[in-house]
C-alpha positions as CSV (number, residue, x, y, z in Angstrom):
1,X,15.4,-1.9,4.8
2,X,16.7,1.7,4.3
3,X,13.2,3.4,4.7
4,X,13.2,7.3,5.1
5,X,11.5,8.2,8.9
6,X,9.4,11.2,6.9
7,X,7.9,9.4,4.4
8,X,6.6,6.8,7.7
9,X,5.6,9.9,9.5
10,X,3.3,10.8,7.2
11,X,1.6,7.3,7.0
12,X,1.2,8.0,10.6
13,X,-0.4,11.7,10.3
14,X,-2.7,10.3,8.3
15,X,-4.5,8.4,10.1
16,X,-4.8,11.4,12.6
17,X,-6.8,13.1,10.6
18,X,-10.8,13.1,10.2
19,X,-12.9,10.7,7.7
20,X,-16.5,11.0,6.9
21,X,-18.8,9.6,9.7
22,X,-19.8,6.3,9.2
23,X,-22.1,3.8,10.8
24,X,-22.3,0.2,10.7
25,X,-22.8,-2.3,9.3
26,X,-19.8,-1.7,7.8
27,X,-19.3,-2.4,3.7
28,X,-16.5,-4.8,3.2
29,X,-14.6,-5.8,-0.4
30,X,-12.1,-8.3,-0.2
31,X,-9.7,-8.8,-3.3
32,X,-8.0,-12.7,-3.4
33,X,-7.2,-14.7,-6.4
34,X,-7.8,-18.3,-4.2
35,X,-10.9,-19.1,-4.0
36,X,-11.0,-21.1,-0.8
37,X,-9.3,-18.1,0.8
38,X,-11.8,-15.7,-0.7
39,X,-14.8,-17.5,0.5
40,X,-13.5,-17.7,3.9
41,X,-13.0,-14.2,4.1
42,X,-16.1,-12.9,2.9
43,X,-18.0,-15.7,5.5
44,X,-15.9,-14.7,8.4
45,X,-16.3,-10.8,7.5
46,X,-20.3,-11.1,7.4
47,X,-19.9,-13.3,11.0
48,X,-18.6,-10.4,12.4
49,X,-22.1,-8.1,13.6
50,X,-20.8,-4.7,12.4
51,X,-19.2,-5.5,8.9
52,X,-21.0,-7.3,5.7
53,X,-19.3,-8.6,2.8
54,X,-20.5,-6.7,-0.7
55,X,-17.7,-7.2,-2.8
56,X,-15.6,-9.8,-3.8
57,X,-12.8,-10.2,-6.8
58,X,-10.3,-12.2,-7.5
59,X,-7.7,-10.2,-9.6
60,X,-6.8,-6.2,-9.3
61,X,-7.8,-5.2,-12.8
62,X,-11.6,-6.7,-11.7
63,X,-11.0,-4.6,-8.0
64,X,-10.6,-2.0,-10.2
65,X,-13.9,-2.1,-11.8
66,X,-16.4,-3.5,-9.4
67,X,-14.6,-2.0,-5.8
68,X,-14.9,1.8,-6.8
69,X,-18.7,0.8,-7.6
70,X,-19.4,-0.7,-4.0
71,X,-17.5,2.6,-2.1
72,X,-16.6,-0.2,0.8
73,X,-15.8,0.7,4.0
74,X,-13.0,-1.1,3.8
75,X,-11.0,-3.4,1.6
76,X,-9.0,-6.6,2.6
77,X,-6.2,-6.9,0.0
78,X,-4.0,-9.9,-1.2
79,X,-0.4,-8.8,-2.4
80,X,0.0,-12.2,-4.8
81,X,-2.6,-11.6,-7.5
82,X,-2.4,-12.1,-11.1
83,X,-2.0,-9.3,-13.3
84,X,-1.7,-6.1,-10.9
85,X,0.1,-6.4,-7.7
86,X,-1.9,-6.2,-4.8
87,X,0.2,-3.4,-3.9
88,X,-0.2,-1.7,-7.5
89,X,-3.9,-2.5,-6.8
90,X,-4.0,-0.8,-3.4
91,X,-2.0,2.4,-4.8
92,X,-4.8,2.7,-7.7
93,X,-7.9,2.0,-5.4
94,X,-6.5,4.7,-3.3
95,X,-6.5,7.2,-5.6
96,X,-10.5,6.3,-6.1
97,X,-11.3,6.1,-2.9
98,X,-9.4,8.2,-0.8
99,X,-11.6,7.4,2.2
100,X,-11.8,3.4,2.1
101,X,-9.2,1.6,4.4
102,X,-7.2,-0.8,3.0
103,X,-5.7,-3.5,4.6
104,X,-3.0,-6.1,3.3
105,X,-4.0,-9.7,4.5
106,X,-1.3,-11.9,3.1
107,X,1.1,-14.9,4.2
108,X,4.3,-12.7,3.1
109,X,5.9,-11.0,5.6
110,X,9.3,-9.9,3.8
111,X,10.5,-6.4,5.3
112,X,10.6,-5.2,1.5
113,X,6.8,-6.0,0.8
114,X,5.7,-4.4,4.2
115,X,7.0,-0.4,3.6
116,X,6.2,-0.9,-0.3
117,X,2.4,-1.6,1.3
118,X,2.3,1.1,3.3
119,X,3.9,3.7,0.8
120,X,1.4,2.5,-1.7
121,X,-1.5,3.3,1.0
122,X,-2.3,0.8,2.9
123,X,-4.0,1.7,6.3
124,X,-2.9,-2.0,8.2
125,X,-1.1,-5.3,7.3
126,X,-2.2,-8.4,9.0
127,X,-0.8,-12.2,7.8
128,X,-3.6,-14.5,6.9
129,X,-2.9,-16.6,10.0
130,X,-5.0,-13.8,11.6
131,X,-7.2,-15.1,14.2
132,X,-11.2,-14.5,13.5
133,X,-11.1,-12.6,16.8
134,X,-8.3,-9.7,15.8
135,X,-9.7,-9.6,12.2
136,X,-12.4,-8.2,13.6
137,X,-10.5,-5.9,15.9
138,X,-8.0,-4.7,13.6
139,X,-11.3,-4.0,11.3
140,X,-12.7,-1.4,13.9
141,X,-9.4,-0.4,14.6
142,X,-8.5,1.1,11.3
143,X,-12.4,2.7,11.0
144,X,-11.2,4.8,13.9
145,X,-8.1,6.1,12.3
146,X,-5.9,3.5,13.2
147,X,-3.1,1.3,11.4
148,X,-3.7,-2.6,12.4
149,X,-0.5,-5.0,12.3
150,X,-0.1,-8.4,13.1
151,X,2.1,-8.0,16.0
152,X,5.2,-9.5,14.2
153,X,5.0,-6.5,11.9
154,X,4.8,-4.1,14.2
155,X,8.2,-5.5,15.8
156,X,9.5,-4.7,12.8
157,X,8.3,-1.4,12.3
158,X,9.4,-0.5,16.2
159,X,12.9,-2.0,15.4
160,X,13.2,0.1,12.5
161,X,12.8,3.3,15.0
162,X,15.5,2.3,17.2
163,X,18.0,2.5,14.4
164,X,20.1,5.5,14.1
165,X,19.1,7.8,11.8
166,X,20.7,7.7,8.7
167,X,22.7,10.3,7.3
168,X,21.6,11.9,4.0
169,X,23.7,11.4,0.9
170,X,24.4,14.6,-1.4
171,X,22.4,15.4,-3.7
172,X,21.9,13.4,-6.6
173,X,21.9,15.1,-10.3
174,X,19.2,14.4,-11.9
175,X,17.9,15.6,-15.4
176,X,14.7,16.8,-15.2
177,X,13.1,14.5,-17.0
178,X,14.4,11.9,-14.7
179,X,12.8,14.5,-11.8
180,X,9.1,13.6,-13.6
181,X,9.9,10.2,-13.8
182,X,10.9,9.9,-9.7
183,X,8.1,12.3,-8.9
184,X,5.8,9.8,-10.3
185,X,7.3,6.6,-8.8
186,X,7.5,8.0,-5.6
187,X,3.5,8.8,-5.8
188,X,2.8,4.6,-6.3
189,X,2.7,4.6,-10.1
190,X,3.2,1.9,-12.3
191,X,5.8,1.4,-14.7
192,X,3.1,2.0,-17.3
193,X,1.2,4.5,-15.6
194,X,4.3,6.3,-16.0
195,X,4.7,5.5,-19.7
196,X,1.3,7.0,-20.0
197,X,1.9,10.3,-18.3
198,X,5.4,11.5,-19.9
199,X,3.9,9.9,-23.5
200,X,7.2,7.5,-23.7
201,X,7.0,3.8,-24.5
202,X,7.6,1.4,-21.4
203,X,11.2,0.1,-22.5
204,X,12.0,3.9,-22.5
205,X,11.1,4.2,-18.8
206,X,12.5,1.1,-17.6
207,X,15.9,2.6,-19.5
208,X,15.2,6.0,-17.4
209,X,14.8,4.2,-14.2
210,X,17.7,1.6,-14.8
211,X,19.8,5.2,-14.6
212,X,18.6,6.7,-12.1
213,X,19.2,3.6,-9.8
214,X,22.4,3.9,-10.9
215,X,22.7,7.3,-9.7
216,X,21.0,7.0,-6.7
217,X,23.1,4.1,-5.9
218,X,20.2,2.0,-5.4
219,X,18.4,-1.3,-6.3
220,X,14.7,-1.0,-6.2
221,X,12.2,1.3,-7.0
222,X,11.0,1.3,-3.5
223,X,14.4,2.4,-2.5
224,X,14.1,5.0,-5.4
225,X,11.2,6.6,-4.1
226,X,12.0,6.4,-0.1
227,X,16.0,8.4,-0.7
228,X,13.7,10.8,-3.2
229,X,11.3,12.2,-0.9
230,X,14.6,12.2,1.9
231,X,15.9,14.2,-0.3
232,X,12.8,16.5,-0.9
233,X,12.3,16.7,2.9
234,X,13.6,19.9,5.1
């Protein structure tokens, strides 16, 4: 995974700098399409003595709706959910609530999923095989400014550190509507989010992104976005 260092930094800094004081018991939401899964959340969450369960959805677009409306503490988050990604779902939520956590808690643990995650805002990412125990540490964990992982991805993240840097390409030309269009990519939008704010239709904006992957010499969006701000960054 090419991943650019600055854009990890400054998932890092964040979490460095002050939230709004905040006492417990601690407001919980936890977004998962399976039921079985959801229910066992939400019953381990309120088992825990600081945290209490007062939100649970099973898709994004009802997150969306009913999350913003509890202002949770924090927010466990499924990446596999019908309709909105879990990922398109965290990058929304944190636009709303800039000062809830939000923590992936999924069985994926592909290298590609994880930085997408955290460039979309995520504050942790634990796999669902989580024990009841570190659940609940990794939950007062990220309330103090930390970022929670289950220790296999944090192997990763370390082994992506030891790399050598990678040496930045030349510049790319790019028109500047195609500028807009990796401005807003790089920022967590949606294909159609992106429709909406440059007023073109979607097939229009796939065709602008299909070229500029082609420019970039790249194959995902994620890709896109990380070489983009490289680029930007001194």
């Amino acid at each position: 995974m090419d991943f650019d260092r600055a854009e990890f930094k400054s998932f890092v800094m964040k979490h460095d700098q002050a939230k709004p004081s905040r006492k417990p018991p601690f407001r919980v939401a936890v977004v998962e399409d399976d039921p079985l899964f959801r229910e066992n959340w939400a019953r381990r969450v309120d088992s825990f003595p600081e945290f209490e369960c007062h939100c649970e959805c099973a898709t994004g677009e009802e997150a969306l709706t009913k999350v913003p409306v509890t202002q949770p503490d924090v927010i466990l988050m499924d990446i596999l959910l019908p309709g909105i990604s879990g990922i398109e779902c965290t990058a929304q939520l944190k636009r709303l609530l800039p000062h809830s956590d939000i923590i992936i808690l999924t069985a994926l643990d592909d290298d590609e999923l994880i930085f997408r995650a955290l460039e979309a805002g995520a504050d942790g990412y634990l796999l669902k095989r989580t024990k009841p125990e570190d659940m609940r540490t990794a939950l007062l964990d990220v309330l103090n400014g930390g970022a929670p992982m289950t220790s296999a991805i944090a192997r990763r993240v370390v082994k992506f550190f030891h790399k050598e840097p990678a040496t930045r390409q030349e510049s790319v030309r790019l028109s500047p509507r195609e500028e807009q269009m990796l401005e807003l990519l790089s920022k967590g939008y949606s294909n159609k989010e992106i429709a909406e704010q440059t007023q073109l239709t979607l097939e229009t904006v796939r065709t602008y992104l299909k070229r500029i992957y082609e420019k970039m010499h790249v194959r995902s969006r994620t890709e896109a976005a990380i070489r983009y701000v490289g680029f930007k960054s001194p």
